[in-house]
Every structure is written in C-alpha cells, then in structure tokens.
C-alpha positions in Angstrom: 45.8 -49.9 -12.0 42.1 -51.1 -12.6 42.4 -53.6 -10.4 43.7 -51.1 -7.9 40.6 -48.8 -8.4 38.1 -51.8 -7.8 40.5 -52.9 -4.1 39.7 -49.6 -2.9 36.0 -49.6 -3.6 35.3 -52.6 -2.1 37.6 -52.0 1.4 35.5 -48.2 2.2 34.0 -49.8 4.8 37.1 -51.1 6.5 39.2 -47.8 5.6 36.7 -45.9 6.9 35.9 -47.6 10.1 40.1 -48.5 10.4 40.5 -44.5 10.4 37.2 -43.4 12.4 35.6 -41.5 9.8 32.3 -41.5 8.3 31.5 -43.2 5.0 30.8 -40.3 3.3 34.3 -39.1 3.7 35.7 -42.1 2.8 34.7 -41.9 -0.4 37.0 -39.1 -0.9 39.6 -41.7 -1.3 37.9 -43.0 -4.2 36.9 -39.3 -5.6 41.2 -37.8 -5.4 42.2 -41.0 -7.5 39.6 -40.8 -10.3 40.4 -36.8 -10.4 44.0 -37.1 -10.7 43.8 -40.1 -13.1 41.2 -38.4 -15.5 43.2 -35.6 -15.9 46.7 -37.4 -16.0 45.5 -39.9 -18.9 44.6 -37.6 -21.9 48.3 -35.9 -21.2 49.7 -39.2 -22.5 50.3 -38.4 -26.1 52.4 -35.1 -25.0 54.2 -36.8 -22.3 55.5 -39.7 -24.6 56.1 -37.1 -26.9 58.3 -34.9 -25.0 59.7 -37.5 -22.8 59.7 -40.8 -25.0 57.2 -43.9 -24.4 59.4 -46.5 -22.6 60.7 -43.4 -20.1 57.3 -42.4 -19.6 55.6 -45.8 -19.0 58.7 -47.1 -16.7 58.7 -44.0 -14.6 54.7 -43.5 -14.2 55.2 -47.1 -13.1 57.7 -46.3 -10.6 56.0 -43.6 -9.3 52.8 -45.2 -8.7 54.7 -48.2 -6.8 55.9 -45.4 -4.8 52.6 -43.7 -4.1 51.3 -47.1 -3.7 53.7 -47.4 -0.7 52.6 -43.9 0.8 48.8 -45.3 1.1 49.6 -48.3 2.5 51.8 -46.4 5.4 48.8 -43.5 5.5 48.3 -42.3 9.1 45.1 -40.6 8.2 42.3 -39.5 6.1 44.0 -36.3 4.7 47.3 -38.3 4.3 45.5 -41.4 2.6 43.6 -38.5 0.0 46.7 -36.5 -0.7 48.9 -39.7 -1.3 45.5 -41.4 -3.6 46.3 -38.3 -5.8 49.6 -38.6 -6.6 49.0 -42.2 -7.4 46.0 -41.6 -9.2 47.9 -38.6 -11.8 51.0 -40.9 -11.9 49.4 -44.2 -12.9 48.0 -42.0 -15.8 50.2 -43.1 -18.5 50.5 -46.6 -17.5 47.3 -48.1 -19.1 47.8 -46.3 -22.6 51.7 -46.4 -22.2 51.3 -50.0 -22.0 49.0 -50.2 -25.4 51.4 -48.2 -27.7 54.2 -50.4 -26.2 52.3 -53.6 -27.4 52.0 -52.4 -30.6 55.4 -50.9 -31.1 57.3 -53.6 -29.8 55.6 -56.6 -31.3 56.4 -57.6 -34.4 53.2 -57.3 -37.4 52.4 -61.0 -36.5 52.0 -60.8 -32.8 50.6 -57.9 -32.3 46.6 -59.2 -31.9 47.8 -61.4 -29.7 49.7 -59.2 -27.3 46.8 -56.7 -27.3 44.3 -60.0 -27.0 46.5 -60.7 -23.7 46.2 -57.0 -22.6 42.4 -56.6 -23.0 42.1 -60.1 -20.3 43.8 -58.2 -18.2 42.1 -55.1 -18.0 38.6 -56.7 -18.2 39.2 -59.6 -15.6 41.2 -57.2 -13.6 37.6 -55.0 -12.3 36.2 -59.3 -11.6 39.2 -59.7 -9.6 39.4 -56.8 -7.9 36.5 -57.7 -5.4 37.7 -61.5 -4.9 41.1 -59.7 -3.6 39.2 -57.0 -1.9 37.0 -58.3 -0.1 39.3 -61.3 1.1 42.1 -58.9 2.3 39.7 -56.6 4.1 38.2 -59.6 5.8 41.6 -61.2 6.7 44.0 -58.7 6.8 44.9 -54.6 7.4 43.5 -52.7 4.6 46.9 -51.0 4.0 47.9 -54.0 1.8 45.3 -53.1 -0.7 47.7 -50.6 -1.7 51.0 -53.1 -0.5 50.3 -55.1 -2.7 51.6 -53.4 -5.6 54.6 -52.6 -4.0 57.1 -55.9 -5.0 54.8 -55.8 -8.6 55.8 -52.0 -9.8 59.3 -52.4 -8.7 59.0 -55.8 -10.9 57.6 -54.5 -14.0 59.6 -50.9 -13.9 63.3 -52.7 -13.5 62.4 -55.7 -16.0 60.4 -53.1 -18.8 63.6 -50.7 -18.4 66.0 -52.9 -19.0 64.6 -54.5 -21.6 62.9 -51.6 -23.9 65.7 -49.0 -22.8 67.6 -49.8 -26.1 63.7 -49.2 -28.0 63.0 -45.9 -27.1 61.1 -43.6 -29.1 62.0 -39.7 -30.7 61.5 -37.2 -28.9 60.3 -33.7 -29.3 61.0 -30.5 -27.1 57.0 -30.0 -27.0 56.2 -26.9 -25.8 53.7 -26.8 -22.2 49.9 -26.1 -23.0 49.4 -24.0 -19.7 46.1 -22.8 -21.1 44.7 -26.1 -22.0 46.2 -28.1 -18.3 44.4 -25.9 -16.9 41.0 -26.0 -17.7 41.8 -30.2 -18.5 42.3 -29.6 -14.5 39.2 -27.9 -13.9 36.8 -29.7 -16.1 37.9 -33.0 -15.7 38.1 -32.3 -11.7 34.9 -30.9 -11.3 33.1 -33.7 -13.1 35.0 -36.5 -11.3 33.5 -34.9 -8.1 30.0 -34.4 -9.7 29.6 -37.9 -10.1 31.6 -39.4 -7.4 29.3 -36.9 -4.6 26.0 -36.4 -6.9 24.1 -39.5 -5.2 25.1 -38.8 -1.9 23.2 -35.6 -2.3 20.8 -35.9 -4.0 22.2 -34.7 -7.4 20.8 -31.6 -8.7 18.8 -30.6 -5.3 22.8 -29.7 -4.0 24.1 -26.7 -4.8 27.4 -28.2 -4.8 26.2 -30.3 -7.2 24.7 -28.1 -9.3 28.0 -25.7 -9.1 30.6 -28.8 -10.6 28.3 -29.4 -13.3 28.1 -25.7 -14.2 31.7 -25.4 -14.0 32.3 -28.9 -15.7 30.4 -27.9 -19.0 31.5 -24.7 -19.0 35.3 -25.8 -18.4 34.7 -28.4 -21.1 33.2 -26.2 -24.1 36.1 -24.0 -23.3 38.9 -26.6 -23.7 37.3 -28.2 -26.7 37.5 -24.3 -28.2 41.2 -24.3 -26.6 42.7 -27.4 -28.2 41.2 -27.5 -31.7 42.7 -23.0 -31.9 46.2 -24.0 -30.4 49.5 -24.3 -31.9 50.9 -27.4 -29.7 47.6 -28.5 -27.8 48.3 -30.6 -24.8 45.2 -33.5 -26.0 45.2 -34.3 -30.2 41.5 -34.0 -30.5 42.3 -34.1 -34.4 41.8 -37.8 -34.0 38.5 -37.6 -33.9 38.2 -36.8 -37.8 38.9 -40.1 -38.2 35.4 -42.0 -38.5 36.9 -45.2 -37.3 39.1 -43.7 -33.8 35.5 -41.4 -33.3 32.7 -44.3 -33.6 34.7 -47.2 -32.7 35.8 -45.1 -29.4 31.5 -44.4 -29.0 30.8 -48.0 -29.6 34.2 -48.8 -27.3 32.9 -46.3 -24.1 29.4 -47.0 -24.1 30.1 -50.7 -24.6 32.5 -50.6 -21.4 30.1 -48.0 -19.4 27.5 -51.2 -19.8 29.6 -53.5 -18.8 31.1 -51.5 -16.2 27.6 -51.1 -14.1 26.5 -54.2 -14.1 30.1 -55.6 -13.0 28.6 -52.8 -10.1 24.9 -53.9 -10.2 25.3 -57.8 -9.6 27.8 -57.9 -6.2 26.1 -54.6 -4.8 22.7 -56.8 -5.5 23.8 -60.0 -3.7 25.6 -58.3 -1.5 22.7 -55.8 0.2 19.8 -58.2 -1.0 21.2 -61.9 -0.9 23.0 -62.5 1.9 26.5 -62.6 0.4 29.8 -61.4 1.4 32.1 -59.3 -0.6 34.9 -62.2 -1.4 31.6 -64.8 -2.6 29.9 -62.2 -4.7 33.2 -61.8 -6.4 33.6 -65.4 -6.5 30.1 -65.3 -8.7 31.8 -63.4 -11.5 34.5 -65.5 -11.5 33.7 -67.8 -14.3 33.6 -64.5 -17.3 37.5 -64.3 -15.9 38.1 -67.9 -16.5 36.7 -68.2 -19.8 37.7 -65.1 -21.3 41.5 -66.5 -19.9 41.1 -69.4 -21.9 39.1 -68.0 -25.0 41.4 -64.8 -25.8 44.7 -66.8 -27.4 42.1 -68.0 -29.7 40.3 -65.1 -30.3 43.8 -63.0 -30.4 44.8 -64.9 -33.0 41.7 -64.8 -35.4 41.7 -61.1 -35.2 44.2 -60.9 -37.8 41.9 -63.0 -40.0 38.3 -61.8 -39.2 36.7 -58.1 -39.8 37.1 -56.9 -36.6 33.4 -55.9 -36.8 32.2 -59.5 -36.8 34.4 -59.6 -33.7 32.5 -56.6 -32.1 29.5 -57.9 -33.0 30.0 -61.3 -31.1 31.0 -59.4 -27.9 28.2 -57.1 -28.3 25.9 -59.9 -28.8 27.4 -62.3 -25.8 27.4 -59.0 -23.3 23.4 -58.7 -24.8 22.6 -62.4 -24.0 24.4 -62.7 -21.0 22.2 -59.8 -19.2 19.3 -61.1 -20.8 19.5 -64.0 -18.7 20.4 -62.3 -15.7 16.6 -60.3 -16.0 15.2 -63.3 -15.3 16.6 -63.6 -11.9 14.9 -64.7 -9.0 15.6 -64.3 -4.9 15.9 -67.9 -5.3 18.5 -68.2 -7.4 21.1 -70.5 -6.9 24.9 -69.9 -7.2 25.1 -72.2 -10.5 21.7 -69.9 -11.5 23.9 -66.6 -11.0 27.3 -68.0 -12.6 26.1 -69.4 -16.2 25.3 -66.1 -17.6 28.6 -64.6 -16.4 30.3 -67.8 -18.3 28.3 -66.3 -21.6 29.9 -62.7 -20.7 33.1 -64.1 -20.5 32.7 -65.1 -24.4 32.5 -61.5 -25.2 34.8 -60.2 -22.8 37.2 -62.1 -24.8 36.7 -60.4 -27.9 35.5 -57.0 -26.8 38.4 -55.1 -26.0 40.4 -56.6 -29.2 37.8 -55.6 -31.8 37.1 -52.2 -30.2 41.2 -51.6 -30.1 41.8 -52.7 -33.4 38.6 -50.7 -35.2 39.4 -47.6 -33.3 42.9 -47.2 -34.0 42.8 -48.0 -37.5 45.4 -47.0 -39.6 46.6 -44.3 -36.9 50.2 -43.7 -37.7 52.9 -44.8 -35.1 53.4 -41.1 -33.6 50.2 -40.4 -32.7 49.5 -43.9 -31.4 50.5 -42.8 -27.5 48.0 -39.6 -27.7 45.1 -42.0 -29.5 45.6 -44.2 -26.6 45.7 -41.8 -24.2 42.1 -40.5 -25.4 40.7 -43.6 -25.7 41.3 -44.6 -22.2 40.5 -41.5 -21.1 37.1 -41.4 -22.5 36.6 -45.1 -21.2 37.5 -44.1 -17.6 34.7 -41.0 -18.3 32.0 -43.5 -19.4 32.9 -45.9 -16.3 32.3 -42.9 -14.1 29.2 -42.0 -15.6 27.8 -45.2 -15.5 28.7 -45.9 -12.0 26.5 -42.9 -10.8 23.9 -43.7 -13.1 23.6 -47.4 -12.2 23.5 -47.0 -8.2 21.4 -44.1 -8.6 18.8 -45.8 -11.4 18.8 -48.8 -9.2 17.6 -47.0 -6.1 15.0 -45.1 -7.9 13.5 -48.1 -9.2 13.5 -50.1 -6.3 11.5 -47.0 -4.9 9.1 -47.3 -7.4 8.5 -50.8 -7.6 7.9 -50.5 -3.6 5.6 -48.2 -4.0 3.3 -50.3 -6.5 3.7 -53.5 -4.8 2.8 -51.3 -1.1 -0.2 -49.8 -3.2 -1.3 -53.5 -4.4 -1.1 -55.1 -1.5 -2.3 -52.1 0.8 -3.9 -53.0 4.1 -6.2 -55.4 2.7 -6.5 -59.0 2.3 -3.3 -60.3 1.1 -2.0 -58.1 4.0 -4.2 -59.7 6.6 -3.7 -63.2 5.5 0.3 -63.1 5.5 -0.2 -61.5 9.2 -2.1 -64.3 10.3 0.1 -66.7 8.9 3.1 -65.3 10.2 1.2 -64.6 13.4 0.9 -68.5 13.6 4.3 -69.1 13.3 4.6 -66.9 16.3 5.3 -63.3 15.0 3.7 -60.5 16.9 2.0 -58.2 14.8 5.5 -55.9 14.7 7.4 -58.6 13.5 5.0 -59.9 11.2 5.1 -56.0 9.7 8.7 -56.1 9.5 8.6 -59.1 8.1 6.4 -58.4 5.1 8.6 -55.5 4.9 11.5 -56.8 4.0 9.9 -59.0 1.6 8.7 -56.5 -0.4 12.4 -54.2 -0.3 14.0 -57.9 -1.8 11.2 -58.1 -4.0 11.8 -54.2 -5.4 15.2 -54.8 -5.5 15.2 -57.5 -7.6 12.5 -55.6 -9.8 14.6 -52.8 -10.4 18.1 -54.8 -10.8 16.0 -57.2 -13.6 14.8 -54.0 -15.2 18.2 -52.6 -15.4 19.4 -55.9 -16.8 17.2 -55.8 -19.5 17.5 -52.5 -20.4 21.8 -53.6 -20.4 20.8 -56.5 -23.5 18.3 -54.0 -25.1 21.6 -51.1 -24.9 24.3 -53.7 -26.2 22.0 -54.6 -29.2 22.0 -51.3 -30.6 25.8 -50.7 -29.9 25.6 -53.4 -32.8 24.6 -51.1 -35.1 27.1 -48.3 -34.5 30.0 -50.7 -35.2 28.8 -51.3 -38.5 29.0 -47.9 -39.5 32.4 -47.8 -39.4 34.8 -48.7 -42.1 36.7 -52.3 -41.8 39.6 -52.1 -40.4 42.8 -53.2 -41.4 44.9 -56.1 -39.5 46.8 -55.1 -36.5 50.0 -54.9 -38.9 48.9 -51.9 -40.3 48.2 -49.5 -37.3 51.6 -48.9 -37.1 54.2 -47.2 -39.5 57.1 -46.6 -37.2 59.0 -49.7 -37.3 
C-alpha cells in the first residue's frame, strides 16, 4: 500500500499527459486515495472487532487487488478518481491489520523479529516506490502502476486465508457509530484536501483553502467531543491515557513526518536542480534500503534484549547524522557524495519502526491491539501529509529568499559585469549571458534552501531524543499481548 502511494506520485506526469489533463487535476488522483485511506484506517479497531482480524485483513486485501485492477483499466480522469477511492478506503485495514496479525500469530519469541521484518518493508517500500515509478512510467503504460498489485493481492489474500482461517479472532456485534463516521468523514476529508491543494493555491490566500481548514478543526474538536461522550465510539481514543501509546505515537509521527519530507526533499532536489531522472534519483536512496535489509534481523532480534529507548535513540540519532551530512551538499556533489549519508539513514531506518512499535504499544492488551494500530497508522499517514505540504512549500519559500539576497548581493554591479564579460567571451550574447547567471543563482537558492531544511531535519530528530525518554520502558514484545 505505501509503496502504491509513492508509484502514483511519481507517474502524475505521465497520468496526466496519458489522459490529457492538466497537472493540477491530476493530483486529484493522489488527493481521493489519501482521503479515503485517512478515514478508512482509524475504523480498524471496530472493523476487526465486529468482523474479526484475519476476515478483515484478507478481504481489505482482496478488495484493494480489485480496485487496483479498476485503475489500471481506468478510461478517464473521473473513472481513475472514483476507482483511487475505493482502493484508498479499502487498503485501510491492511497496514494495521497486518501489525496485530504479527503479533497475534507469532509466538512470544518471534514476535520482534516479525515486526523487525514489517517495519523494512514499510520504510524501504516509500525508497522503492520511485525506483519502480519512475522506471515503469519511462518504459511502460502507466496503468501497471496499479497492475502491478494485481497477481500480489490475489497472492497474499488466498495464501493469509488459508492459513490464518482456523486463527480467527472473537467477535462482537459492535453497534455503528453514525455520528462519529460522519464527522471522521468530514474532518479527515477536508484536511486531506487542505494539504493536498493548499500549495497550489497559495494556502490561506484561497478561500477554498481557508473553508477546509475551518471545516477540518471544527469537524475535528467536534469528533474528539463525540468519541470520548459515546457508548460504542467508532475510534478508542481511550488509548491515549496511556503515557507510552500517547508519546511514543508523538515521538513515532513526528519522527516519520521527518523522514517522510526529506525521502520528498532529496529526488524532488536532484530531480528539478541536478539533472536527474526519476528512476536514478531513486537509485540514490537505494543504499538506506539495502542496509536497513541487512541490519533489521539483527536489530529485530536485540529488541527483545535492549530498552527499546536505546533503540529509539539510535534511529533518532542515525536519521540526525545522516541529514547533517546532507546540509553540506554542494551542486557538485557526486553520486558516491549523495549515497553515504543515506547508507547512515539506513542504520536507523532499521531500528526506527521497531522501537517506536514496541514503546507505543506497550502493555496494550490483545483486544485493543487492532484499534491501537489502527490509530497509530492513522496518525502517521496525518503527519506524512502534513509534512509533505510543509516541505515543498518551506522549500520554495526559501529558495525565494535566498534568491532574493544573492540578486540583492550581486545587483548590477561588478560581480555582475565581470561574469558577463566572461561569459560574453565564451560567446554568450548579453541575453544568454543573463540567463545564464540566472540559472546559477535559482541552483544556487535551491541548494540553500534544501541545506537549510536539512539542518533544520538533524536539529528536529535530536530533540525527538528527548521525548522518547519520557516515556516509561517498555516491556519485551512478549508482553504486548494477552490473548494467546
């Protein structure tokens, strides 16, 4: 599913020109999955609930091979947006599904490792996604973005059904939280569009803008009062009285909305600035795939041994060191110059997930594992949101500013005259001398503002250090779950 959601980010450009719309619209496909999914994921804990875990996970699976099908045979823009939702609200379940499988179906001993094999997934899986993404869009029909996943689902539903059928978990004849759907609907949906749409125009100078944040916070305050006064709320939010499942998950989602923009900052940078394509800027980030790979057995099996803090504080500190070293990039950076940091974040990419997992779902008994998963991945696809529009929108700003100084320093004096002339002598007119100069000084800002945001990313994961220590230590993975 996550590797899904990066696939389509990176093929707009070919949807969009494949379909004759504008780029603006296109993003629309992006927008209906992230609406449908950030509503469908905090309904986990009353869908397993009602319905049973391994039925939930193996149908949401089915469907979303389904839905995957539909997009692949889209014949237009409404068609692709419509189908994009159902496979964004049915892949819901899937991610924290999965999670409360792992640790219900592993026995005491294997359970770190299992979830140390999950977390690789999901964390190489947004690396990955551009690799594929840009290689099918530059070799292929983009349809097979969403093909893809066909001959997988059908794989994973048949083989997880007839293997868990015989595991399946009570059930309870949960009564429907009309109230609280709805305004989970409205909220969530009116956020997701905020901050899909809010660069595009201009944020808070668009009325429209301004209109789905209104209706997002109000939406929100009102569901918060909702599920906390009602008898059988849709979304436990009684979790969060547990200090470990309430910091660990603030430490977990700001932790991944860092990570998350600069996985965004660095291709979009060598993309637009460097002269890469899509499928080698993805091959840049490779190496944080490869080592996490090869470093989360080991790590997976020292959870059960080490505080789970000291784990966090390793990733937090590899994540801190490894964007350190990307602020002092330069425009002559070579590939080797661009890969050894992301060998550093694939140290803590191998911890990250693990630590946070096992610290926030401390000692959070086996029934209410499916709805504390379902939160916690919910508020991690929230933070991923926010710190997509942020980054893009940061970036820009900054490069705007830098631009502005450097234009101010160099003005239309004697710097400026000499690089004419030597340009000039190389046999630039005047024109192309400007332009020239021009697009020095937009690679220059650029880089200025994507170092700044880098160093602002180390400064950011240092004092997520500190919030992990103020929770309790956890116990081993054993001991999250009582109902074996």
């Amino acid at each position: 599913m996550v590797l899904d959601t990066t696939i389509a980010n990176v093929s707009l450009p070919t949807i969009a020109g494949n379909l004759g719309v504008s780029a603006d619209n296109s993003t629309w496909v992006v927008t209906a999955f992230a609406v449908a999914n950030g509503i469908a994921v905090p309904l986990t804990g009353w869908l397993m609930g009602r319905f049973g875990v391994v039925r939930t996970f193996c149908v949401s699976v089915m469907l979303f091979t389904l839905a995957s099908f539909l997009c692949g045979i889209a014949w237009s823009l409404p068609s692709l947006i419509a189908f994009r939702i159902l496979q964004g609200g049915f892949s819901g379940p899937m991610m924290p599904g999965s999670q409360a499988l792992l640790i219900s179906v592993f026995p005491p001993e294997k359970r770190s490792t299992a979830l140390g094999i999950w977390s690789m997934t999901t964390l190489v899986a947004p690396i990955m996604g551009p690799i594929l993404g840009g290689y099918i869009s530059d070799n292929y029909h983009w349809s097979w973005i969403f093909l893809i996943n066909v001959p997988f689902g059908v794989f994973v539903a048949f083989f997880c059904w007839r293997g868990l059928k015989d595991r399946e978990t009570p059930t309870r004849k949960l009564p429907i939280d009309t109230g609280g759907l709805i305004l989970l609907v409205l909220w969530v949906g009116a956020l997701q569009i905020m901050l899909d749409l809010g660069k595009n125009d201009d944020w808070f100078q668009s009325t429209r803008i301004v209109v789905m944040a209104a209706v997002a916070l109000t939406g929100f305050v009102a569901w918060i009062i909702w599920e906390v006064t009602a008898a059988n709320p849709a979304v436990d939010l009684s979790l969060f009285r547990s200090r470990n499942f309430a910091l660990g998950n603030l430490a977990f989602c700001l932790g991944y909305a860092v990570f998350f923009a600069n996985i965004l900052i660095l291709p979009l940078w060598l993309q637009t600035q460097m002269g890469y394509t899509a499928t080698w800027a993805g091959l840049v980030a490779a190496p944080s795939g490869v080592v996490a790979v090869l470093l989360t057995p080991l790590m997976a099996r020292l959870a059960g041994r080490i505080d789970a803090r000291l784990l966090a504080t390793v990733a937090f500190a590899s994540f801190g060191y490894s964007y350190y070293l990307r602020s002092g990039f330069t425009t002559t950076a070579s590939t080797w110059d661009l890969m050894v940091p992301m060998m550093v974040q694939g140290i803590a990419m191998s911890t990250f997930f693990l630590a946070m997992l096992t610290i926030s779902l401390d000692r959070i008994p086996g029934e209410r594992l499916p709805s504390a998963t379902g939160m916690s991945n919910f508020a991690r696809i929230v933070a991923g949101s926010f710190a997509a529009s942020i980054i893009t929108t940061a970036w820009d700003r900054r490069e705007a500013l830098h631009q502005s100084r450097m234009s101010e320093a160099v003005g239309s004096g004697m710097p400026l005259q000499m690089a004419r002339d030597t340009l000039g002598r190389m046999g630039m007119s005047d024109v192309q001398a400007a332009g020239a100069i021009t697009r020095q000084m937009v690679g220059q800002a650029y880089l200025l503002a994507s170092t700044d945001l880098f160093r602002l990313s180390a400064w950011l994961c240092v004092a997520l250090i500190a919030i992990v220590w103020l929770t309790r230590r956890a116990s081993p993975m054993q001991g999250h779950v009582a109902a074996d």
